[in-house]
N, C-alpha and C positions, 0 to 999 in steps of 0.2 A: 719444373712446372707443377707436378703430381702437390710440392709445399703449398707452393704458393693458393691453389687451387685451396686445401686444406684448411690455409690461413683465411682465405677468401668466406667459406663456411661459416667460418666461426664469427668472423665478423658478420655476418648477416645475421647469425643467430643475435649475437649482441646486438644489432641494431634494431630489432623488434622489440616491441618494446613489452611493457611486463603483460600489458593487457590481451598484444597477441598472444603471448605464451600461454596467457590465461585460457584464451577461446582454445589453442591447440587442444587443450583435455577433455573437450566438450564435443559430443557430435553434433554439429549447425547445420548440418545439413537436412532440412524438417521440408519438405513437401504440405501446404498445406490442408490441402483433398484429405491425406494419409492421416494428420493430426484430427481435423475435424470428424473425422470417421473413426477415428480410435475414443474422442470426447463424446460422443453420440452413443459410442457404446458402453464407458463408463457409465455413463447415465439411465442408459437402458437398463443396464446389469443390475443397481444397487439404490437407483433415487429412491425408490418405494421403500425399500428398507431403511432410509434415517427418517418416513415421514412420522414421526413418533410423539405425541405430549414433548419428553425428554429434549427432543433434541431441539425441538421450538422455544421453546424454555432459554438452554444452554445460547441459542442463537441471541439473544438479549444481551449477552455479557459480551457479545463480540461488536456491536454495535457504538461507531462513533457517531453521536448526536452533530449535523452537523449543519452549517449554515455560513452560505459563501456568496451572497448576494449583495447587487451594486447599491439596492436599496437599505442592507443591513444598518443598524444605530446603536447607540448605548441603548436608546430603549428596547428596541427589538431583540437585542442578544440578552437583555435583563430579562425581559417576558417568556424568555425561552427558558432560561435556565431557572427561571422561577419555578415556571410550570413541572418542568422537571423536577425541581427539589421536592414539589406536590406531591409529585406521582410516584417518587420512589421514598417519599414518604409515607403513602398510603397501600404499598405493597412491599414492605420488609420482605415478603417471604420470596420476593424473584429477586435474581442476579440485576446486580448495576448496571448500566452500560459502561463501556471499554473508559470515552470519553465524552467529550465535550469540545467539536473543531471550530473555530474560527478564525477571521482575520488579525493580524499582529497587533492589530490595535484596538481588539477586543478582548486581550489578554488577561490585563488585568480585573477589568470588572467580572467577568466569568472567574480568574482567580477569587475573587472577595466576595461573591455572589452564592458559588455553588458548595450545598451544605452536604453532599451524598460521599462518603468512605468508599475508595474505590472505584469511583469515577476519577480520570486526570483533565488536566487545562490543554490540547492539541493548537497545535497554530498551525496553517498553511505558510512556507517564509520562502524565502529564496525568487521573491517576485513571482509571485504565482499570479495566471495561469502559464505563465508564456515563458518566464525565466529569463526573458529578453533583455538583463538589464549588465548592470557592470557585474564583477565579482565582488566587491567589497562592499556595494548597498548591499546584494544578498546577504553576506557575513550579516553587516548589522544589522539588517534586517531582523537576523535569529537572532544575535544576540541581546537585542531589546526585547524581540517576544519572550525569549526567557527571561530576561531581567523582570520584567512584568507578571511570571505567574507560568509561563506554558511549560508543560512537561515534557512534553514528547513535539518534533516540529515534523512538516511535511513539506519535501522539493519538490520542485518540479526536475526532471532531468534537460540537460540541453537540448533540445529531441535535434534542430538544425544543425549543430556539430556534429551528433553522432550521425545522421543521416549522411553527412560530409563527410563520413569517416573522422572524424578528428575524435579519438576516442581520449586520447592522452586531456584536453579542455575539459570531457565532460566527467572525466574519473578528476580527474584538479579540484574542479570545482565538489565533487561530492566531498571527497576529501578534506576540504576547508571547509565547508558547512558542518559536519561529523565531529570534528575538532574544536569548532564552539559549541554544538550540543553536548560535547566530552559523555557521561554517562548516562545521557537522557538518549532515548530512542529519536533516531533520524530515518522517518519511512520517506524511498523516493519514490516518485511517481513516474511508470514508461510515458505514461502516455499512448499505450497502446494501439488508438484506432490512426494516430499517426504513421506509428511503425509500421502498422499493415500485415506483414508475413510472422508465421513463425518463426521464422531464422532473426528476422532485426526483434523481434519478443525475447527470444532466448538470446541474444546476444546482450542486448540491455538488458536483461535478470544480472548476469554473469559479471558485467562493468561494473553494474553499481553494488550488486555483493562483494566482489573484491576491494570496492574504494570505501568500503566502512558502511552501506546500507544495514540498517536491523531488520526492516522489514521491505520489501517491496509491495508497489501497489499500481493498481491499473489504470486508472486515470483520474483527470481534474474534474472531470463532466462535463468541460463545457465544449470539449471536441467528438463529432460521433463519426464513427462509431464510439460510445460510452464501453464499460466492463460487458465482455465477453465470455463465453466456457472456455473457449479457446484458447485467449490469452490467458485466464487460469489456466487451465491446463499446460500450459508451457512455460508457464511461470513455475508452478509447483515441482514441476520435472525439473527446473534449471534448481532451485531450492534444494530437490533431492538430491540432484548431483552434486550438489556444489557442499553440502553435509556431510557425501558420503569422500568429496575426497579434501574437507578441510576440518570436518568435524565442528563445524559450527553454526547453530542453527538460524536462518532468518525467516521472519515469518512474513505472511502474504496480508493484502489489505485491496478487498473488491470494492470499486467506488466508483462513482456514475451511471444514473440506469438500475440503480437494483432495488427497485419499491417494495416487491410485495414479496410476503413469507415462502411462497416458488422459487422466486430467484435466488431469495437466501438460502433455501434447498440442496440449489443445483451447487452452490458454491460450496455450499456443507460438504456435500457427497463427491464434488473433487478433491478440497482439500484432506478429507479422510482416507480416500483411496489411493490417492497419489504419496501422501504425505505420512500418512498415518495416525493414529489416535494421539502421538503427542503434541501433534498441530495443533491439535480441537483443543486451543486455550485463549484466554483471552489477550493473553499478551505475544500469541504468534498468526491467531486469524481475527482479524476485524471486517467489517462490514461495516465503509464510511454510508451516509444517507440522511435522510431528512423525514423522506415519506412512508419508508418502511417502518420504521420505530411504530406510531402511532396502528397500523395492520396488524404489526409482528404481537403486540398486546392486545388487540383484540382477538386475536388467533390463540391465543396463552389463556386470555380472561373473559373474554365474552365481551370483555367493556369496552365501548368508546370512548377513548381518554382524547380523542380530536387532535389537531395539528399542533404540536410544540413548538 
């Protein structure tokens, strides 16, 4: 019986599958009273010391210019990135921004349009907001936003699977999208104000880092609660852990909700204190937005360069 019992084990262990195994290395267990009272006091400890020239500056380079509207057009995404080529035209001396995000099928004209070194072509792909659709329009989805110009794309996560538990569908699918990006950045999005608690935040970090995520990211905007400190902050701790026991770094991406040069603050000063100084780059912390850009430069320069 003592065998069989033995045999019994193993096979259980075999039958979890790789993503439980994965959670096994991780404490999930996040109370989140305990979380939010530990992010209150990062913040208290250290905000005032990144508010500096330097780091408002550096906050530029992390910025996806971005625009995700029912209303959007060739013209409006040409107006935009016009404006932009202006602006970072007329200020050589400050950092690029990161990118340049839009719909798939505003790829290419933001590819042929935008004249800035340093800036890339981003797409939302994978049927965003919702991800509600098959697996394979997603695939092609990405694969025509790249064919078209995007450099880097952005998913949505299944947030209904994983909430179903069906973690095995939503690591699948990261999976297949990652593999037609091949070595372009695929940042997923939790979805955040979805997930709700820290434990499903930090569970969906962990999923989608191990199914080939480069960067993680908080949400679409169009669900609120939008980016939170909190889910930063439990993002950045699943990041850390997940560094210190694979050695490989992914980087975080705050989006929805975050306007004005404060917000970008707060995000600064988690991702540095949790993460460390080699976070603070622009190809492992971004700040997607629309209305921050245009503050974050008058905060820098004094000037009102208005809405892109």
């Amino acid at each position: 019986m003592a065998h069989e019992h033995c045999n019994h084990d193993h096979e259980h262990e075999h039958m979890l599958s790789k993503y439980e195994q994965a959670f096994a290395k991780y404490n999930l267990h996040l109370h989140d009273e305990e979380v939010q009272a530990a992010v209150d006091k990062l913040l208290a400890d250290h905000l005032e010391e990144y508010r500096t020239p330097e780091v408002l500056v550096s906050l530029l380079s992390t910025i996806e210019l971005t625009t995700l509207k029912v209303t959007d057009s060739e013209d409006s995404v040409l107006k935009m990135v016009e404006k932009y080529n202006d602006y970072a035209g007329n200020h050589p001396d400050l950092p690029p921004f990161a990118t340049i995000c839009v719909y798939p099928r505003f790829a290419k004209i933001v590819a042929e349009s935008l004249e800035v070194d340093g800036t890339e072509v981003a797409c939302v792909t994978g049927c965003f907001p919702s991800a509600q659709s098959f697996l394979e329009i997603k695939t092609a989805e990405t694969a025509l936003a790249l064919h078209d110009g995007a450099e880097q794309c952005d998913m949505v996560l299944s947030v209904g699977q994983f909430l179903a538990g069906d973690y095995e569908t939503c690591a699948d699918e990261i999976e297949e999208i990652k593999a037609v990006c091949g070595d372009k950045d695929l940042k997923v999005i939790l979805e955040t104000g979805a997930l709700q608690t820290a434990e499903n935040i930090k569970r969906a970090s962990i999923l989608s880092m191990y199914a080939g995520a480069d960067l993680i990211k908080t949400s679409t905007g169009k669900i609120e609660p939008t980016a939170t400190p909190l889910a930063a902050y439990v993002m950045c701790q699943a990041i850390k852990e997940y560094y210190q026991e694979t050695g490989r770094r992914v980087g975080f991406k705050a989006s929805g909700g975050v306007s004005t040069p404060e917000d970008a603050l707060v995000y600064y000063t988690i991702v540095r204190e949790v993460l460390g100084k080699e976070w603070i780059d622009a190809h492992l912390f971004r700040i997607g937005t629309s209305s921050l850009a245009p503050r974050l430069i008058k905060a820098v320069t004094g000037e009102d360069v208005g809405k892109f």
